[in-house]
TORMISE-22881 format. One record per residue (C-alpha): x, y, z. Coordinates in pm, 1 decimal. Each point is the difference from the previous one (the first is absolute). Layout:
BEGIN
{east:X	north:Y	up:Z}
...
***
This chain:
BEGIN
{east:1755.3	north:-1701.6	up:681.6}
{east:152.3	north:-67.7	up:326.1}
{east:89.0	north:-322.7	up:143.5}
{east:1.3	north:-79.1	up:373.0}
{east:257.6	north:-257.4	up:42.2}
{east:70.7	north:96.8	up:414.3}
{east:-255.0	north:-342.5	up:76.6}
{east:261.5	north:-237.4	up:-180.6}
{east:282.0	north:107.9	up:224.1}
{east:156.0	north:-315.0	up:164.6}
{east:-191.9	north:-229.9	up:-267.2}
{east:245.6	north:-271.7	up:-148.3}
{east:-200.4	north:19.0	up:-379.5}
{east:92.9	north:-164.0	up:-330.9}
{east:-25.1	north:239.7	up:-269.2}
{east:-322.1	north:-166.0	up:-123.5}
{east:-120.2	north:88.0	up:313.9}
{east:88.2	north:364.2	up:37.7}
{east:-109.9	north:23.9	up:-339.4}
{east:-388.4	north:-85.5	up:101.8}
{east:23.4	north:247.0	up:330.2}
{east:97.0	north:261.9	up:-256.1}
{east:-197.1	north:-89.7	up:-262.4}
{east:-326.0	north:-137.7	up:93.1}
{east:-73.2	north:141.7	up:344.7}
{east:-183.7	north:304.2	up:6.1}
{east:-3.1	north:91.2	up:334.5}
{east:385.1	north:71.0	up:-25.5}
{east:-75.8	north:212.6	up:-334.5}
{east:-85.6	north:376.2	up:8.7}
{east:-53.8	north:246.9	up:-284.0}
{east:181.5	north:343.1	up:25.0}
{east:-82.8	north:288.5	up:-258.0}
{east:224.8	north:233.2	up:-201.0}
{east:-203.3	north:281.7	up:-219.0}
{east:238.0	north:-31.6	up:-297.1}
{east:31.7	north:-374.6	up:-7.8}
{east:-373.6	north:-10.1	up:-0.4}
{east:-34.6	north:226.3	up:-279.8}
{east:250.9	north:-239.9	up:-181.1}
{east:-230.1	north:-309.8	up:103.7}
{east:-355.3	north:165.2	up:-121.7}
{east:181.0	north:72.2	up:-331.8}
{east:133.9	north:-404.5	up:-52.0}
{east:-305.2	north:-103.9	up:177.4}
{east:-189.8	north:170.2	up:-261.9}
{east:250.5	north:-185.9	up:-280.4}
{east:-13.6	north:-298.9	up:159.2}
{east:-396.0	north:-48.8	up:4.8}
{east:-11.6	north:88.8	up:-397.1}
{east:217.9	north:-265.3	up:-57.3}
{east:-168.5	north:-261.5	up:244.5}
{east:-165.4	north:-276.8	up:-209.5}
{east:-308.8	north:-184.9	up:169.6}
{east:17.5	north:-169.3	up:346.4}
{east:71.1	north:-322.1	up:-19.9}
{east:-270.9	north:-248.3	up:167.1}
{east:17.0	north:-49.1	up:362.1}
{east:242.1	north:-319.8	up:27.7}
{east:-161.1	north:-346.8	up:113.2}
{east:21.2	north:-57.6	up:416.2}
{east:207.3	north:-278.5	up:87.4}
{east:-172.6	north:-253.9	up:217.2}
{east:118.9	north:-218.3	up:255.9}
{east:-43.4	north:-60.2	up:352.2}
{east:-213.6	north:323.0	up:133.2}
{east:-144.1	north:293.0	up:-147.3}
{east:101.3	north:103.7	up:-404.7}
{east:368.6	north:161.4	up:23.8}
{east:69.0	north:219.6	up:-352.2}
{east:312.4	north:-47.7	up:-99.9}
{east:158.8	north:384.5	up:-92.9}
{east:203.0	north:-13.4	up:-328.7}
{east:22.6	north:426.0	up:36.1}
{east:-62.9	north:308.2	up:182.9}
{east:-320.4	north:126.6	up:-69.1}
{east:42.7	north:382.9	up:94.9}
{east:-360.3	north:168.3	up:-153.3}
{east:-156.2	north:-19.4	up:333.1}
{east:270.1	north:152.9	up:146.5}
{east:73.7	north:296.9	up:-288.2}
{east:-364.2	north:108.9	up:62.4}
{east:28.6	north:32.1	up:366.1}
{east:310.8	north:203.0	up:-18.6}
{east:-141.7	north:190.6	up:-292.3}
{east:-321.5	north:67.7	up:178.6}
{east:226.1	north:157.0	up:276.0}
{east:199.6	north:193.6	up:-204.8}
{east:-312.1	north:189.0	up:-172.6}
{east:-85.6	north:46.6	up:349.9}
{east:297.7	north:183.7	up:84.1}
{east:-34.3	north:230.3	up:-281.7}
{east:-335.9	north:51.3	up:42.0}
{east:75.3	north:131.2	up:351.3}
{east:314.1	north:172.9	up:-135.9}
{east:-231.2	north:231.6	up:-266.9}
{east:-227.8	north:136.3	up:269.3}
{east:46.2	north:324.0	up:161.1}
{east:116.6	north:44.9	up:380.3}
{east:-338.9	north:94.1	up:66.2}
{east:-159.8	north:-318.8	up:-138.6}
{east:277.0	north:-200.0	up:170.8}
{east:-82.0	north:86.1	up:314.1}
{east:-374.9	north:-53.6	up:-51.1}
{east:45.5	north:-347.6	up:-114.9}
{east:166.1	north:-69.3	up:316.0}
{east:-193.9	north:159.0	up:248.3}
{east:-316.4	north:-194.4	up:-140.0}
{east:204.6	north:-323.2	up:63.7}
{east:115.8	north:131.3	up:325.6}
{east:-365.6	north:143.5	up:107.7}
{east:181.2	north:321.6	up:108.0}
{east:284.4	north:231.2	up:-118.6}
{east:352.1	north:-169.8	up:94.9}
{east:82.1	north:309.4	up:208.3}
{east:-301.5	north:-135.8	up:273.9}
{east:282.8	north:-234.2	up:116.7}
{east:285.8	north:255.6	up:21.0}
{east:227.0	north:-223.2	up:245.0}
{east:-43.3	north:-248.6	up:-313.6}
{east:29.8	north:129.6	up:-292.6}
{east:157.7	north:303.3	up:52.3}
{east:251.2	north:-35.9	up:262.9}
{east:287.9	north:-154.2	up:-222.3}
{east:125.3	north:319.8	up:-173.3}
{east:139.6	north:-51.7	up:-327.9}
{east:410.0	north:27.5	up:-97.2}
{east:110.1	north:369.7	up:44.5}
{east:-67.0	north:2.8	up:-388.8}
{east:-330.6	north:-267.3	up:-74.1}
{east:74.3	north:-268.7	up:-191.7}
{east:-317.9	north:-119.1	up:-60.0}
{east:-191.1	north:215.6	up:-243.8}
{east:-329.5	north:57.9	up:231.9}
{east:-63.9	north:167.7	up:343.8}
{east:70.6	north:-215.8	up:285.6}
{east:-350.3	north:-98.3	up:99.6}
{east:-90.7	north:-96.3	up:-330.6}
{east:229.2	north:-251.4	up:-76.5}
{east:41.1	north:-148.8	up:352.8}
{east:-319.0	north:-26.8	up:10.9}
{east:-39.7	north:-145.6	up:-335.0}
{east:273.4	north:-247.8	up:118.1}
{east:-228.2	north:-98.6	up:293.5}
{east:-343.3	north:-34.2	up:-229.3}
{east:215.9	north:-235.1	up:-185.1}
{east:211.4	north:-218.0	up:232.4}
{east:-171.1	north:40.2	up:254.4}
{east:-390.3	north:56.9	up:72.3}
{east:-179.3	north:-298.2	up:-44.3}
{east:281.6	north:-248.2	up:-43.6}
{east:-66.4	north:-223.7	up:263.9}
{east:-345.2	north:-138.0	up:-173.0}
{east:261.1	north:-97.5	up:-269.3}
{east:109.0	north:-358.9	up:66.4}
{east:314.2	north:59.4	up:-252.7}
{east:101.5	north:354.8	up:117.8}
{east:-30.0	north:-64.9	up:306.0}
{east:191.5	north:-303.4	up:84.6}
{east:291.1	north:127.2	up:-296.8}
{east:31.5	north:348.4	up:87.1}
{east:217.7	north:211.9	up:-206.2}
{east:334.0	north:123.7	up:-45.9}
{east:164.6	north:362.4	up:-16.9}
{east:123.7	north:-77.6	up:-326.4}
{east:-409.0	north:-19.8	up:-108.1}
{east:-111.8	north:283.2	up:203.7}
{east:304.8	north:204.9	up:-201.0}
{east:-127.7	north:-117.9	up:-352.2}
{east:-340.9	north:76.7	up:93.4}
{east:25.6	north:359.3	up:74.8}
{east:306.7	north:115.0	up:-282.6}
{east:-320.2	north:-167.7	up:-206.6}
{east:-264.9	north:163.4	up:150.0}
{east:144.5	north:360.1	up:64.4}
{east:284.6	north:23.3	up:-149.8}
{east:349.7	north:176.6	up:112.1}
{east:32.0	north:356.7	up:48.7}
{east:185.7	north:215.0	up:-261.4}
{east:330.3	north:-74.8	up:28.8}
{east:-39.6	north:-244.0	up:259.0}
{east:52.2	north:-413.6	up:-19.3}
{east:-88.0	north:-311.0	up:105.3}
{east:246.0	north:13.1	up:341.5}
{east:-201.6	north:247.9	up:112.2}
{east:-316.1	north:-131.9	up:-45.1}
{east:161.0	north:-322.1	up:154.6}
{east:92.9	north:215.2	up:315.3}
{east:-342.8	north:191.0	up:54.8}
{east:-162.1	north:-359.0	up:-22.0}
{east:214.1	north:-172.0	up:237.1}
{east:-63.7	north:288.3	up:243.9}
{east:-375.4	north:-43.3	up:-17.5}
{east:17.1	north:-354.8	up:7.9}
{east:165.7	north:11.8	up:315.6}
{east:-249.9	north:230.2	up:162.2}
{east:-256.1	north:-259.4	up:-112.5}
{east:214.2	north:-258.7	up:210.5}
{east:-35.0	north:236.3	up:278.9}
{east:-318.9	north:81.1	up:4.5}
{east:-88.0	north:-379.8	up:-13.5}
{east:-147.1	north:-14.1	up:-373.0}
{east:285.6	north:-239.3	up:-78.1}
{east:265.9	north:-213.4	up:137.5}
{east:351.3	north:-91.1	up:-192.2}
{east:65.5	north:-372.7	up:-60.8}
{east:291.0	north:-67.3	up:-183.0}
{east:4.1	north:216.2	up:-308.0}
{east:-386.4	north:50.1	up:0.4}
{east:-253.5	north:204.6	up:176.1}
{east:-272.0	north:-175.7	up:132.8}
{east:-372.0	north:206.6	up:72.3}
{east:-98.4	north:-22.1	up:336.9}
{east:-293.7	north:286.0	up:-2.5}
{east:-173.3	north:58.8	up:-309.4}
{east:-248.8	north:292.4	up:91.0}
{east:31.8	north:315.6	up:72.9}
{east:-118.7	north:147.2	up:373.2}
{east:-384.0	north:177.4	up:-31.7}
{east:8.1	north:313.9	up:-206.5}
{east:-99.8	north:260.2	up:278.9}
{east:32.7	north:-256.1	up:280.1}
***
C-alpha cells in the first residue's frame, strides 16, 4: 500500500492526528501489487478464512444528537478482500488467454482495432528491449480502456484520478514483464505513454496524480 503524505506538508499535527490522516482516510491510501506477495496473501487468505469463526452481530448505533453514528471497535476488511480478489482473478483470467484473444477483447471494448488510432496507441515505441510483455498497441491501449475511456461519468475516478505508481501495478498485473526484464522497465515504458497522454490532452498532471480530461476516443474512420 502506498501512502500519500505530500498534502500534510506544513501541517503542525499531534500524533493522534497524523495517525487518523494515515489511518482512516482513504483518499490518501492506494493499493500497489506485487505477483509473489499476492501469491503469499491467496495462500494465508485461504488459512485465514478456515480459521474465521462466525461474524459477530452488527454492533448497536450510538444515538445522540443527529443521525445513528456506529461506533467501530475493528477493521472490517471482507468487503475489501473480495474486491481485490475479484481483480486479481481478473488479471489472470486476462493473463491465460492467447495474444489473439487479447487483442479481441480489446478491440470489442474499443469498437475498432487499437492500431485505427496509430498517433495514439502506437506512437510511443517501447524500450529498445520491451519491458512490457505485449505489443505496444495492446497494452497502451489496454491502459487507455482502463484509465481512461469512460472515466469522466465516474464521479470517484474522475475527481481522484490516479497515480503512476497504480498505472505501474496495473499493467506488471495485467501483462506481465518480459523475459528477463523488470519492473523499472515497465515503470519507464508507462511513464513515456503517460506523458503522451498529457500531450495529447487525455490527461493533465496535478501533483502526483493524473487527472482525465478526455475520455473517448476520436470517430473510428472519421
Amino acid at each position: 500500500m502506498e501512502v500519500n503524505l505530500r498534502p500534510l506538508l506544513g501541517k503542525a499535527l499531534t500524533l493522534e492526528e497524523l495517525a487518523k490522516e494515515v489511518c482512516d482516510d482513504p483518499a490518501s491510501r492506494e493499493w500497489l501489487h506485487h505477483p509473489e506477495a499476492a501469491a503469499l496473501e491467496r495462500q494465508l487468505m485461504a488459512e485465514l478464512h478456515a480459521l474465521r469463526p462466525p461474524p459477530a452481530p452488527a454492533p448497536a448505533p450510538f444515538r445522540g444528537a443527529g443521525p445513528p453514528v456506529y461506533m467501530r471497535t475493528s477493521t472490517d476488511l471482507s468487503m475489501l478482500d473480495a474486491e481485490r480478489l475479484a481483480i486479481r482473478k481478473e488479471h489472470e483470467r486476462h493473463r491465460a488467454l492467447t495474444p489473439e484473444q487479447k487483442l479481441a477483447e480489446l478491440q470489442a471494448a474499443l469498437g475498432a482495432p487499437p492500431d485505427a488510432w496509430p498517433d495514439l496507441f502506437t506512437t510511443v515505441k517501447p524500450n529498445s528491449r520491451p519491458a512490457v510483455n505485449a505489443p505496444a498497441p495492446l497494452w497502451q491501449g489496454a491502459l487507455f480502456q482502463e484509465f481512461v475511456l469512460g472515466t469522466l461519468r465516474d464521479a470517484r475516478r474522475r475527481d481522484y484520478g490516479f497515480s503512476a505508481a497504480a498505472v505501474n501495478g496495473w499493467t506488471w498485473a495485467r501483462f506481465d514483464a518480459s523475459p528477463g526484464e523488470s519492473m523499472t522497465g515497465i515503470i519507464s515504458e508507462v511513464l513515456r505513454f503517460l506523458g503522451h497522454l498529457v500531450a495529447k490532452g487525455y490527461l493533465r498532471f496535478s501533483g502526483d496524480k493524473y487527472v482525465v480530461v478526455r475520455d473517448s476516443l476520436p470517430p473510428y474512420g472519421g
